[in-house]
N, C-alpha and C positions, 0 to 999 in steps of 0.2 A: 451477386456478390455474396461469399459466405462469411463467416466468423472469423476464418485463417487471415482473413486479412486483416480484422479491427486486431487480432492479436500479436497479427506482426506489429502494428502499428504500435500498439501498447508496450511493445516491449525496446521499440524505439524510443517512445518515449517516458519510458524509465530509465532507460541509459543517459535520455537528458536531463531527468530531474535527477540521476546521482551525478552527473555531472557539478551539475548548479547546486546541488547538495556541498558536493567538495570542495567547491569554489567559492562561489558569490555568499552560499549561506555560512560559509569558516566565518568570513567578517562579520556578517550582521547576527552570529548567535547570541544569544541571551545568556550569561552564565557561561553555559559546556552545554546548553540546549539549542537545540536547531530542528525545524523541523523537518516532517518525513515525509519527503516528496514522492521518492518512488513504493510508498504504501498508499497515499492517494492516490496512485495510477494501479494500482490490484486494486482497489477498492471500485473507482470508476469501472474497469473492464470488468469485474463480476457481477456488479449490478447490475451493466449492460451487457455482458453479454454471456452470464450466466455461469453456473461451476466447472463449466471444463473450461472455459476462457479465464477465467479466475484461477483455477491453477495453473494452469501453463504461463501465463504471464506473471503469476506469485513466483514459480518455480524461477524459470528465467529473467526474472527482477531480481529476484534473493540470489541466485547466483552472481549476477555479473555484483552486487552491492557486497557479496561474501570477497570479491577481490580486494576492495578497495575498504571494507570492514571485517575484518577478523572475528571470528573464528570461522573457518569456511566452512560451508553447510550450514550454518545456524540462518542465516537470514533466508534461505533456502529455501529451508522447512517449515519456518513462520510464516514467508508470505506465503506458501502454499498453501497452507491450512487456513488462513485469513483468506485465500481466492475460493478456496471450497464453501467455507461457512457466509462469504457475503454474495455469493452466486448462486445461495438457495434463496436470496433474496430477489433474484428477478423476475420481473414480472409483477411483483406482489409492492414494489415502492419505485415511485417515482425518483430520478432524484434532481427533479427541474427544481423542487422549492428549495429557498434559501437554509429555511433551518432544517432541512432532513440534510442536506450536502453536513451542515456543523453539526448534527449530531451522529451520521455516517464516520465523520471524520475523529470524533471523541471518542466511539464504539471501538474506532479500530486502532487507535494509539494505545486504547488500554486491556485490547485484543492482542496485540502486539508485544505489550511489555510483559502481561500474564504469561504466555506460551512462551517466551522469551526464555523467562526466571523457570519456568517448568519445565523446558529443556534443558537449560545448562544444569540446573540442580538433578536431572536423570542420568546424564553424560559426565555431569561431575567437571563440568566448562568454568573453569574460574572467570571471573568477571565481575564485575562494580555490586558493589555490597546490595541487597536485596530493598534496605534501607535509603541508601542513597538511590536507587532506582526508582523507587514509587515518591520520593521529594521532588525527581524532578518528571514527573509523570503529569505533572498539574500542567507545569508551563509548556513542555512538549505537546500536549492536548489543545490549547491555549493556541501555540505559537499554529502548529498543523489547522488548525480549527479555524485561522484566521486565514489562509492561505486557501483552503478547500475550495471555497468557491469560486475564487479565481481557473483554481488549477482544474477543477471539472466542467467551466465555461471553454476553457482554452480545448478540452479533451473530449468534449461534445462536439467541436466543428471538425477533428481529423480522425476519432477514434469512432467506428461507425458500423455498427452488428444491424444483423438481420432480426426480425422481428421473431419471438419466441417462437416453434414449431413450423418457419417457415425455413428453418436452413437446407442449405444445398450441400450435400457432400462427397 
C-alpha cells in the first residue's frame, strides 16, 4: 500500500467533516464560532503522512470547503500551506498523546487564521474585520481543540500511510 491511498481517504474525509461542518456543527456553534473539522484532517494526513500528502489533501480540502465558503481559492491556499508546514513535522512527533493532538490542533487554528488575514490583506479579499477575527480566534482554538482527539482517533483506524522512506510508487 502506498500514500495515494491514505490520501484519497483523507480527502474523503474532509468532504465529511465539511459536510458535518455545514450541518450538524450550524446548530451547535458557539456565537458565529464552529469548529474546523476539515483542517483537522490536513493536519492528521501531514503528520502522518508527510508534506506531499499534506498538500494534496490541504489542496483538495480547501477546494471542495472554497464551494461551500467563499471566497474560492482562499481556503485552497491555507490549507495547502498548513499541509506543507505540518508535514515537515513527520516523523519527528507523534501524534498518539493526548496533548500534542490539542496542541497540533491550536498551532493550526492560529496557523490558519494568520495566513488567512495575510492573504486576503495581499489580494485585497474583503472579509470580517481583522479585529473581530482574532476575538474569536480563542474559542475556535477552544472549540477545534476539544474535538481533535476525537477526530484523529476516528482518522488513525481508516486514514493509514506507509512508514517514512518506505513508500512505493
Amino acid at each position: 500500500m502506498n500514500n495515494s491511498r491514505g490520501v484519497f481517504f483523507a480527502v474523503i474525509f474532509s468532504f465529511v467533516a465539511l459536510v458535518l461542518q455545514s450541518t450538524l456543527f450550524e446548530f451547535l456553534k458557539i456565537g458565529n464560532v464552529k469548529p474546523d473539522l476539515v483542517l483537522l484532517v490536513v493536519i492528521f494526513t501531514a503528520v502522518q503522512g508527510g508534506v506531499m500528502a499534506g498538500q494534496v489533501t490541504g489542496f483538495f480540502a480547501g477546494l471542495i470547503q472554497g464551494f461551500a465558503s467563499p471566497p474560492f481559492g482562499l481556503h485552497a491556499l491555507v490549507k495547502t500551506v498548513i499541509g506543507h508546514l505540518f508535514g515537515l513535522l513527520e516523523g519527528s512527533v507523534s501524534i498518539d498523546p493526548f496533548f500534542i493532538r490539542l496542541l497540533l490542533a491550536l498551532i493550526g487554528v492560529v496557523a490558519k487564521t494568520v495566513l488567512s488575514l495575510l492573504v486576503m490583506a495581499i489580494f485585497g479579499i474583503p472579509g470580517m474585520p481583522a479585529g473581530e477575527f482574532f476575538a474569536t480566534l480563542g474559542l475556535e482554538s477552544l472549540y477545534t481543540m476539544i474535538l481533535a482527539p476525537g477526530v484523529f482517533f476516528i482518522l488513525k483506524k481508516f486514514v493509514i500511510f506507509t512508514q517514512k522512506g518506505a513508500e512505493t510508487y
